[in-house]
C-alpha positions as CSV (number, residue, x, y, z in Angstrom):
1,X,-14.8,-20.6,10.1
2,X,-11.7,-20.5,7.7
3,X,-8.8,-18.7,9.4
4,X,-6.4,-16.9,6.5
5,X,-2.8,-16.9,7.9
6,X,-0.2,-14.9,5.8
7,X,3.2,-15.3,5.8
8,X,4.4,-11.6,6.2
9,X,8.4,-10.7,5.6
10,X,10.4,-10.4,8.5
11,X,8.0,-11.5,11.1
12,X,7.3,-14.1,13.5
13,X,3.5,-15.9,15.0
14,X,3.3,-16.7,18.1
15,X,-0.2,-18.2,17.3
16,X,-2.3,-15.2,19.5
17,X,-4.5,-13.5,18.3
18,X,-2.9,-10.5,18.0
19,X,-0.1,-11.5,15.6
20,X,-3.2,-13.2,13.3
21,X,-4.6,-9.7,12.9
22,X,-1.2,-8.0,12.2
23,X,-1.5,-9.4,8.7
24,X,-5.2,-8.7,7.9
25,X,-4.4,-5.5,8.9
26,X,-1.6,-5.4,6.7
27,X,-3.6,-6.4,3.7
28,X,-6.7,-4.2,4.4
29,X,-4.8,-0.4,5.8
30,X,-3.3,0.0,2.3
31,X,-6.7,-0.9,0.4
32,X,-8.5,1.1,2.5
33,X,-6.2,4.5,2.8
34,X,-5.6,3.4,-1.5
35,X,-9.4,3.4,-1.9
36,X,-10.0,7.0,0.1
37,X,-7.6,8.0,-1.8
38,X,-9.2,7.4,-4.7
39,X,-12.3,8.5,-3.9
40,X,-10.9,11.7,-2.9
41,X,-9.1,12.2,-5.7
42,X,-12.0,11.4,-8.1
43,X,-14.2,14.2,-6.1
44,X,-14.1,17.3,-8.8
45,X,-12.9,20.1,-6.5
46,X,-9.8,17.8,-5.9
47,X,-7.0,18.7,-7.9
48,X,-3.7,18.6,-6.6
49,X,-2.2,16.1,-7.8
50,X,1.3,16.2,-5.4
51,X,-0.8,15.4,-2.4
52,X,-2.4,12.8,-4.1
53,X,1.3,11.5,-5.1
54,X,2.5,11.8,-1.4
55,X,0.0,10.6,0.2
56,X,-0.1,7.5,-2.2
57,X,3.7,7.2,-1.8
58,X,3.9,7.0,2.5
59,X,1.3,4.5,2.3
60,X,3.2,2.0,0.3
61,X,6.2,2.5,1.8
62,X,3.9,1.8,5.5
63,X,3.1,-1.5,3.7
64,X,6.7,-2.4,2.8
65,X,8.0,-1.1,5.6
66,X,5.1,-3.3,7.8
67,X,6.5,-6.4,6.0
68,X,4.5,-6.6,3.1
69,X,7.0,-7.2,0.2
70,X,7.3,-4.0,-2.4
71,X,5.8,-6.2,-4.9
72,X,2.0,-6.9,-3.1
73,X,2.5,-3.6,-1.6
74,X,2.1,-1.8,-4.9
75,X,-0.6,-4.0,-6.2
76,X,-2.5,-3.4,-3.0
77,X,-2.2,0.8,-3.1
78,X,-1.7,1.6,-7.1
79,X,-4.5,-0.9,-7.5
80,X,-8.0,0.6,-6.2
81,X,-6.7,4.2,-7.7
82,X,-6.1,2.9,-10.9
83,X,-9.2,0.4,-11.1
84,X,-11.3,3.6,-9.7
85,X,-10.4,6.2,-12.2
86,X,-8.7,3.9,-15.5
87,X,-12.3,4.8,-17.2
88,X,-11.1,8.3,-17.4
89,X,-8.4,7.5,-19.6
90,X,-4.8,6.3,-19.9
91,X,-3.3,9.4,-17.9
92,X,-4.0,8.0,-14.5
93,X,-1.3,4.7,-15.0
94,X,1.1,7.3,-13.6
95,X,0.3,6.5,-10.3
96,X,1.9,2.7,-10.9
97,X,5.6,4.2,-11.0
98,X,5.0,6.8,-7.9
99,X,3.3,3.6,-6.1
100,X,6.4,1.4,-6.8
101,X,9.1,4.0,-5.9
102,X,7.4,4.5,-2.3
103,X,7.2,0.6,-1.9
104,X,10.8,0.6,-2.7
105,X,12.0,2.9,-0.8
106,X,9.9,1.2,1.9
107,X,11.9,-1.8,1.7
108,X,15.0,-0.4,1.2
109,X,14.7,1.5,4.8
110,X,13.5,-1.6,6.4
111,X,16.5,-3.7,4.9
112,X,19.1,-0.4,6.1
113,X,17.2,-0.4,9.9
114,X,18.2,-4.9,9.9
115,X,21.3,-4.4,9.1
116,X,22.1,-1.1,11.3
């Protein structure tokens, strides 16, 4: 059995168990609310495109502010929306800049709350 340990920003392992799953589930919550999303948004009564946005935008900020850094915390939300619906042409690479502001402003509020 291969045991994956990340090193996550801003955290510390005691070496339970429970602070080995914090970053699995770091990894996999933003794929799997990234990939709903998508799926949702690929549905063809879906067509608000704001919610979509929003919804896309609180998760990455929830991985950046979790620890992830902004960089992996884009990647892992803009990704699965991007590789579900780039088929259907250029239009949906719009999602990369909303996906990078919310990551952003997800570490910028965890860098303010350190230092308040």
């Amino acid at each position: 059995m291969i045991i994956v340990v990340l090193k996550v920003e801003g955290s510390e392992y005691s070496g339970k168990a429970e602070s080995r799953r914090r970053p699995i589930l770091l990894l996999v919550m933003p794929v799997a609310v990234a990939t709903a999303v998508a799926w949702i948004d690929s549905r063809p009564t879906w067509d608000d495109a704001g919610v979509t946005a929003m919804l896309l935008i609180f998760t990455a900020a929830g991985g950046s502010l979790g620890g992830l850094s902004w960089r992996l915390a884009s990647v892992l939300v803009g990704g699965p929306i991007v590789l579900w619906e780039i088929w259907h042409g250029p239009g949906v690479l719009i999602v990369v800049p909303v996906v990078v502001a919310g990551a952003i402003a997800g570490m910028v509020v965890r860098r303010w709350t350190r230092l308040v």
